[in-house]
C-alpha positions, 0 to 999 in steps of 0.5 A: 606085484614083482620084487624090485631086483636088487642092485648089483654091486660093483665091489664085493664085501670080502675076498672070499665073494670076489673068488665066488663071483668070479668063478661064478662069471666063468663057469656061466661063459664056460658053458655058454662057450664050452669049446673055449675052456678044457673039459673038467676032468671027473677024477678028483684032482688027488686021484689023478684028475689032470695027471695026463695035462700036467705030466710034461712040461708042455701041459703045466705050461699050457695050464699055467697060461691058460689061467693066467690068460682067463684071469686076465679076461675076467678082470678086463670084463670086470673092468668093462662092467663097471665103466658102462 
């Protein structure tokens, strides 16, 4: 006998489970897609990670658009899931 499968919900309890879920969504398309997404750096941020990206203008730019534009997409896909 198999577990019914609980019902997914369309609006999270808390902001913190929204956060969790949405970073849940995109690290699972990150690494179905990962020639979309910049690499993660394996240098702590604090030590340096990320230092050659946002050293100039240009690489904050970038960055700033980047996740502006994957926040973006993640509430249009939200958006999509809850209107079937």
């Amino acid at each position: 006998m198999k577990p019914e499968p609980q019902p997914k919900r369309v609006r999270p309890h808390s902001l913190g489970e929204a956060f969790r879920l949405t970073h849940e969504r995109w690290l699972n398309r990150a690494i179905k897609h990962p020639r979309r997404y910049p690499t993660i750096p394996s240098i702590r941020v604090d030590a340096g990670g990320f230092d050659q990206l946002t050293e100039t203008p240009l690489g904050r730019s970038w960055a700033e658009q980047w996740w502006h534009d994957t926040f973006r997409s993640m509430d249009a896909n939200q958006a999509d899931a809850a209107n079937p």
